[in-house]
KENU-96915 format. One record per residue (C-alpha): residue in three letters; y, z, x. Coordinates in steps of 0.05 Angstrom, whole numbers, plus 5000, padded with zeros to 4 digits. Layout:
// residues N
ALAYZX...
END
This chain:
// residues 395
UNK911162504467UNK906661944505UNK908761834568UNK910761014586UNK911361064671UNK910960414705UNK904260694743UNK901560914676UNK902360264644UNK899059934704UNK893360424697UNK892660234621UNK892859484636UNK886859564696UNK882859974639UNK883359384600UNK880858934642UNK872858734652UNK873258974723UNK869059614749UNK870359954808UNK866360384863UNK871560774900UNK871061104966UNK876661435006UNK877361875062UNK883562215097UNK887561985030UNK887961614971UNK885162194929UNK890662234882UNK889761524853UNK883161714829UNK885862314792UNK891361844770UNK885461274745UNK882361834711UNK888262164674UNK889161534631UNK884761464572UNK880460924577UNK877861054650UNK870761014638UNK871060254633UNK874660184706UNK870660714747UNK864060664762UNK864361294818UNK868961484858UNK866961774933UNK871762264981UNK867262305041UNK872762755076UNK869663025132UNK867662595193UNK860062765175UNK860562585115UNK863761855128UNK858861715187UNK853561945130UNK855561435079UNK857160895123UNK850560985148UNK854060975223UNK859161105261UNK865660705262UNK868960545326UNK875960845291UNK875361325243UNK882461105211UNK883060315222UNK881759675180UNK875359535197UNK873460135167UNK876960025108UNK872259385100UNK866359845116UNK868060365056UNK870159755014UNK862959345032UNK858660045016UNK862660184959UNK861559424927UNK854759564948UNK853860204904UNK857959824849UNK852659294844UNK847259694847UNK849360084784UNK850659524752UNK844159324749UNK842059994737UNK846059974671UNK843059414655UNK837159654658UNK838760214611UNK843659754562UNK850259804562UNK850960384517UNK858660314499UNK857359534471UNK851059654446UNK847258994483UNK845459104551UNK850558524573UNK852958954635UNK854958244674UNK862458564690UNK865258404757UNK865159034804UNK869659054869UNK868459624921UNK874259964940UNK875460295003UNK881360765037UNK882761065106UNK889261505118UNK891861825166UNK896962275135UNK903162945149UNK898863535158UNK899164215183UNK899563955252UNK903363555288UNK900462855299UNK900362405365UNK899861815326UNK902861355272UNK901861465199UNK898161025174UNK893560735119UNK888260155104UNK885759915051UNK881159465025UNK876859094976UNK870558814966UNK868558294906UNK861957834912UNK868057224935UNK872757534975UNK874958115019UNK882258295020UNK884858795071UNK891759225072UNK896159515118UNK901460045129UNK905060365178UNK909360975151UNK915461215177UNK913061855213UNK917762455183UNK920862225138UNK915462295072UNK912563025060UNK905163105055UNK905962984974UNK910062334977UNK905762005021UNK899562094986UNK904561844923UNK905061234960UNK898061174984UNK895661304904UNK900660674884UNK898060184939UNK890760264919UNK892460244850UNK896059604859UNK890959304907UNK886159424840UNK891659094792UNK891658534853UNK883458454845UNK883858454771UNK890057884780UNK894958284738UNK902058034749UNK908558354735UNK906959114765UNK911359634800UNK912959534877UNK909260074913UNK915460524938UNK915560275017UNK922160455055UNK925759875082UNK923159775145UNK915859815123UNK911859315117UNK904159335074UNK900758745121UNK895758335067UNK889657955085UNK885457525037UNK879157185054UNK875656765006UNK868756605015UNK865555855013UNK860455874966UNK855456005015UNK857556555047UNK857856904969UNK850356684959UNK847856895028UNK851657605016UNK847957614937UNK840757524974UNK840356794933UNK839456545008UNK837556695071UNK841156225115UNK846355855123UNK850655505171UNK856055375129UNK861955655144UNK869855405140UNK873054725176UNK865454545197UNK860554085176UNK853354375153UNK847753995192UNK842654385148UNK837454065212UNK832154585226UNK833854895293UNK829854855365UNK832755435401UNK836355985376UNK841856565405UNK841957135367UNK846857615365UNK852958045335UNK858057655373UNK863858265369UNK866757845408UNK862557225435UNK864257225514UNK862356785570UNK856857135583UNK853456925513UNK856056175531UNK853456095590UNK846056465571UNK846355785521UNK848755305568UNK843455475622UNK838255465556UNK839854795535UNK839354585601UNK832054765615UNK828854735539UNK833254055538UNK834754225466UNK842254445436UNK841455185432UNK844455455359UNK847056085350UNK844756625300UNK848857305268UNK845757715220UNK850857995169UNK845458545151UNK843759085201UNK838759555191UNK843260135210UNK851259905180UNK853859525116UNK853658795114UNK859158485155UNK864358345102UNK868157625094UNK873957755134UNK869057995193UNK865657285181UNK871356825188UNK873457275250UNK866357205279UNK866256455266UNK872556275288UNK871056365363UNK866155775354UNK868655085378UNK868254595330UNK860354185339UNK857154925362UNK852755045296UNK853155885280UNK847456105229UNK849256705185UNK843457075163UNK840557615124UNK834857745178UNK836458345222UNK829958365258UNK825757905292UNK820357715260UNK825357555202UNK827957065241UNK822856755267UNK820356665191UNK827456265184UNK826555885244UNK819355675257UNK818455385314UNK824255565355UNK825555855417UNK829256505409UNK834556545478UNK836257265488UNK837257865539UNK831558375564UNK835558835519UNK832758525463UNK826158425487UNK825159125495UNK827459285428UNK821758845402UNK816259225446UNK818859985423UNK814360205372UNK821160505338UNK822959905312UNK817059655276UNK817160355230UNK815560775290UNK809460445286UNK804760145343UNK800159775301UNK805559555261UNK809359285325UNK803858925335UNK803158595274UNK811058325275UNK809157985344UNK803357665317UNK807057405251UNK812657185308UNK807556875347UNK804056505275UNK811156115273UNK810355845334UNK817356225364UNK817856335434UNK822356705482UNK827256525537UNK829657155566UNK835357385610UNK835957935657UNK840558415635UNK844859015676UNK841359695633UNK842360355655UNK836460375705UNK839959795742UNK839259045731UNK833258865694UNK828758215686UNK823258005644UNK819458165711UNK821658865719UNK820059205645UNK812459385626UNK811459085548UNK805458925513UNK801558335533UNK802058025465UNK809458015475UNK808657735543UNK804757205529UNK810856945480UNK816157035540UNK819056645592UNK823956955645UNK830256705674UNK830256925740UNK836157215767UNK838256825818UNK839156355768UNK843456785714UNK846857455723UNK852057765680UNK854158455675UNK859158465613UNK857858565543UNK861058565481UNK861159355479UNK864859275548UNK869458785523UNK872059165466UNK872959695508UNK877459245555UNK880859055493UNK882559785460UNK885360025530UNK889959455533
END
């Protein structure tokens, strides 16, 4: 006799759908994709699914280290990779042809999904039980949430309940209505976040631009840039807002900021991370999203501009390491910087050989020649946004 379960039925109504999913999850979650894959009809939902288990194997696929191995963020990290693989094999089947309609029209919609858990074991753990989820589509980024009730679930029955969330987070992608209530206890609560991208944001994450300074409850300028601050921003602090202010000041131009969601070693920042990132800008400071993780990418966005940053940065322009480990090839990114017309304005910067200055490092003359240095009687400050986090997860 065919079986009729609520989470079957679910299952059978995601396989209808025209969505195609990359899955990735780590610490648990594994059961829903033995559960996808039980019901016929799974070969139209998952594209691949992905356990890297091990904490190799997640740093390995996330191309990087997380900051917390179980936590939201790197829910969105697994669920930004995962959308990343989806896409890619889209295009790769269509480049074959779609071989189950026969035409090669492989334009379905693919979401990444991604799963952290922290879960019983054969150990006691200090902690909470917990699990995140998330997913990525090319307009939005939802997180979720969940703290279990420690005890009270075996090992089994929490990785039941872990299998129904991420189904239904699927069903809640694919906008199915009327499903089963994942089996929380009262007194547990599955904390759901939606962001929904402005138009922009979609196109600047599908490579169809490479700018943009759009971003939600502000008004686009779209007015080429004089002076630029570049950075990740995670979190902005006063050092960053005063290194501006004092920049204005003497180029007596508004200084802009810049944040790349691409980095050459993680996942693009997801749209959730965005509207985080963007919200600690008071309204009239312009914030560029980019796609242009190093610097002679953005000085091919901004010609003409003067790029405001640390000695940090400088020095990451003059190591050979990252210009393909390659002097010559070093030099050839500081003479495209150089053909469009960007200059520097750099800031001393507390380094682990002591408080440095434009003054104090050796870098190649070319570079040089593009510099100017703040000296530090006129700007000094020691925190950073690595420091600042830190202050942050103590507390």
């Amino acid at each position: 006799m065919e079986t009729h379960s609520p989470q079957i039925d679910l299952i059978r109504r995601i396989h209808d759908t025209s969505w195609r999913a990359v899955v990735a999850v780590t610490g648990g979650g594994g059961r829903a994709i033995g559960d996808l894959l039980a019901v016929p009809g799974a070969s139209r939902t998952v594209l691949e699914a992905i356990v890297p288990y091990s904490s190799a194997a997640l740093i390995d696929f996330l191309d990087g280290t997380p900051e917390q191995f179980c936590a939201s963020r790197t829910a969105r990290l697994l669920a930004m990779t995962a959308y990343r693989r989806a896409v890619k094999l889209r295009l790769r089947q269509q480049q074959l042809g779609d071989r189950q309609s026969g035409n090669g029209d492989a334009t379905w919609p693919v979401v990444g999904i991604g799963c952290t858990a922290s879960l019983a074991s054969d150990r006691p753990k200090l902690g909470p039980h917990r699990v995140h989820l998330a997913a990525q589509t090319a307009t939005s980024t939802r997180s979720w949430s969940l703290e279990l009730q420690k005890g009270v679930r075996s090992r089994d029955q929490e990785e039941a309940l872990v299998a129904a969330l991420l189904l239904d987070l699927l069903a809640d992608v694919a906008e199915l209505g009327d499903r089963p209530l994942p089996p929380t206890l009262t007194g547990e609560t599955v904390v759901r976040r939606r962001t929904d991208a402005p138009q922009a944001w979609c196109d600047l994450l599908a490579g169809e631009c490479a700018r943009t300074d759009e971003r939600p409850h502000y008004e686009p300028t779209h007015e080429p840039p004089r002076a630029v601050l570049p950075g990740a921003f995670n979190p902005l602090h006063d050092g960053h807002r005063r290194m501006a202010a004092l920049a204005a000041d003497r180029l007596g131009v508004p200084v802009d900021f810049e944040l790349s969601i691409e980095n050459v070693e993680k996942p693009p920042l997801d749209f959730e991370e965005m509207e985080a990132r963007a919200d600690q800008f008071r309204p009239g400071v312009r914030l560029w999203f980019t796609r242009a993780p190093r610097m002679k990418q953005k000085a091919a966005l901004f010609p003409g501009a003067t790029i405001v940053c640390g000695i940090d940065t400088i020095l990451r322009v003059a190591d050979p390491q990252f210009a393909s480990g390659s002097e010559a090839e070093r030099d050839r990114d500081l003479a495209e910087i150089a053909g469009h017309g960007c200059r520097f304005l750099v800031f001393g910067r507390q380094t682990p050989r002591g408080f440095e200055t434009l003054e104090s490092v050796t870098i190649p003359d070319a570079l040089r020649r593009l510099c100017t240095g703040v000296p530090e009687e006129h700007f000094r400050a020691d925190v950073s946004s690595t420091d600042v986090r830190r202050m942050l997860n103590d507390n």
